[in-house]
C-alpha beads as a LAMMPS data file, in Angstrom:
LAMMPS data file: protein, C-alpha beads

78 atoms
77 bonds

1 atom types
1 bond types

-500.0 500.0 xlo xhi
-500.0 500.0 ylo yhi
-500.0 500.0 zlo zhi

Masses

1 110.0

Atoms # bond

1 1 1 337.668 328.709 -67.979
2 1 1 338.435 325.503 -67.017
3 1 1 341.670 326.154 -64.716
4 1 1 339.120 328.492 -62.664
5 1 1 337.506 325.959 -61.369
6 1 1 337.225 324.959 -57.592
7 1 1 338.236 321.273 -56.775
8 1 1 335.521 319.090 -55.479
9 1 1 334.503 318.579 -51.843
10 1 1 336.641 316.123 -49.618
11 1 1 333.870 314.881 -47.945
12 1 1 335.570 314.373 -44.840
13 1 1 334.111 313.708 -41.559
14 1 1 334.480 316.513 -39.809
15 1 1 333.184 319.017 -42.643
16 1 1 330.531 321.339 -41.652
17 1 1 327.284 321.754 -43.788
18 1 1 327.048 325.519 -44.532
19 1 1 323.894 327.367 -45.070
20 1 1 320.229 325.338 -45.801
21 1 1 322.688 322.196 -45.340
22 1 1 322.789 323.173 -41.601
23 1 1 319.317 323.883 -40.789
24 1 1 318.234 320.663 -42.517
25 1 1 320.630 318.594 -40.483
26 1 1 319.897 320.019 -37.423
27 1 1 316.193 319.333 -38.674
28 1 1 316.419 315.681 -39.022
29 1 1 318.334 315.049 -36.120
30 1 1 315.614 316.497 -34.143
31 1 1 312.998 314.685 -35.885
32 1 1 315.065 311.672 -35.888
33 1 1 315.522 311.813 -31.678
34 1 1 311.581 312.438 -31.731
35 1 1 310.907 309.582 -33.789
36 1 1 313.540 306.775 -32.751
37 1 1 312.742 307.530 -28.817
38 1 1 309.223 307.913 -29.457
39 1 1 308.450 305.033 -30.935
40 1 1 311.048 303.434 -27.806
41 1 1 308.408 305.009 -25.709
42 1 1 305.648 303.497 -27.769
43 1 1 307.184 299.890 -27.337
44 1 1 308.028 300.533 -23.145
45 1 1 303.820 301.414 -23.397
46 1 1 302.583 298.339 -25.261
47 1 1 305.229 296.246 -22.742
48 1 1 303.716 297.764 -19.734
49 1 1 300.455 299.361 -20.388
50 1 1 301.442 302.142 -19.248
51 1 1 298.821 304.574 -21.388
52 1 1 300.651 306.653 -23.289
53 1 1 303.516 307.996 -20.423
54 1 1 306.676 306.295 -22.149
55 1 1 305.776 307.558 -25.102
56 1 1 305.885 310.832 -24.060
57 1 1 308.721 310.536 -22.253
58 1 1 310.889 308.654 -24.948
59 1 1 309.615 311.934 -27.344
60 1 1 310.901 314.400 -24.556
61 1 1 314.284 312.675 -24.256
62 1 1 314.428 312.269 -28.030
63 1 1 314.464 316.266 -28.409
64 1 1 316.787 317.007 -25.930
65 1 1 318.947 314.383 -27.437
66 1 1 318.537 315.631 -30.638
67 1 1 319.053 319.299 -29.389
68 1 1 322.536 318.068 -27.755
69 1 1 323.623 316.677 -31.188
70 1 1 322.930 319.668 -33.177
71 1 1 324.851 321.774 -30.256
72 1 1 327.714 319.205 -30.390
73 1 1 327.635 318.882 -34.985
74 1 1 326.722 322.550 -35.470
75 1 1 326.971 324.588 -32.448
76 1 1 331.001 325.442 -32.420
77 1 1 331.847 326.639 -36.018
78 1 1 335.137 325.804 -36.971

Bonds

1 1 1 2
2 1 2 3
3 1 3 4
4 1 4 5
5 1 5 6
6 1 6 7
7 1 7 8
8 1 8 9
9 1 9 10
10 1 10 11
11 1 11 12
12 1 12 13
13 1 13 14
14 1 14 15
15 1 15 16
16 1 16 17
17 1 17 18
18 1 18 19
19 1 19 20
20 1 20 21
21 1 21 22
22 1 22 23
23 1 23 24
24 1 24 25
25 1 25 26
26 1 26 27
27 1 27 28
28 1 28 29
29 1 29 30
30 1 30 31
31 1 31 32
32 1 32 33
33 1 33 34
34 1 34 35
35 1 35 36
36 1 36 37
37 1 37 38
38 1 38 39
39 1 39 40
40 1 40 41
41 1 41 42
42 1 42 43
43 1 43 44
44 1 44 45
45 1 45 46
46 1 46 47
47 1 47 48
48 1 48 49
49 1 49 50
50 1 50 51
51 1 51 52
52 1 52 53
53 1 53 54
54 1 54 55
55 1 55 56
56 1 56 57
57 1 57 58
58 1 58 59
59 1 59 60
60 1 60 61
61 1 61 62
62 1 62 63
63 1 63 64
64 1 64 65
65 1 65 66
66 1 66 67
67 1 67 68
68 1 68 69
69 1 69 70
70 1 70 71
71 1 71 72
72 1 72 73
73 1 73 74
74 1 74 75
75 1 75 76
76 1 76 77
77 1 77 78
């Protein structure tokens, strides 16, 4: 019936993806740190010829960084 249904998501900001919503977030923000510092790495390398170290480095700090974001979005339900 129609008066059985349940209203539309807010949308606010601090909602909390449930289910495949969280593993995909926590997905891209880890492949988004990767990428973003990686490629920071990749530009430090081509700056100081450096062979490949910066890169490595920026992809390192890129997963923790995405690790600490999924911790910090996901981590504490609510």
């Amino acid at each position: 019936m129609a008066g059985d249904q349940k209203p539309p998501n807010t949308g606010g900001s601090d909602d909390v993806p449930s289910g495949a919503g969280q593993g995909w977030t926590a997905l891209s923000y880890l492949i988004g740190g990767m990428l973003v510092w990686g490629f920071i790495g990749w530009l430090v390398d081509q700056w100081l010829d450096s062979g490949g170290i910066a890169t490595g480095i920026g992809v390192v700090l890129g997963m923790a960084g995405g690790i600490v974001l999924v911790v910090r979005r996901l981590g504490t339900p609510t």
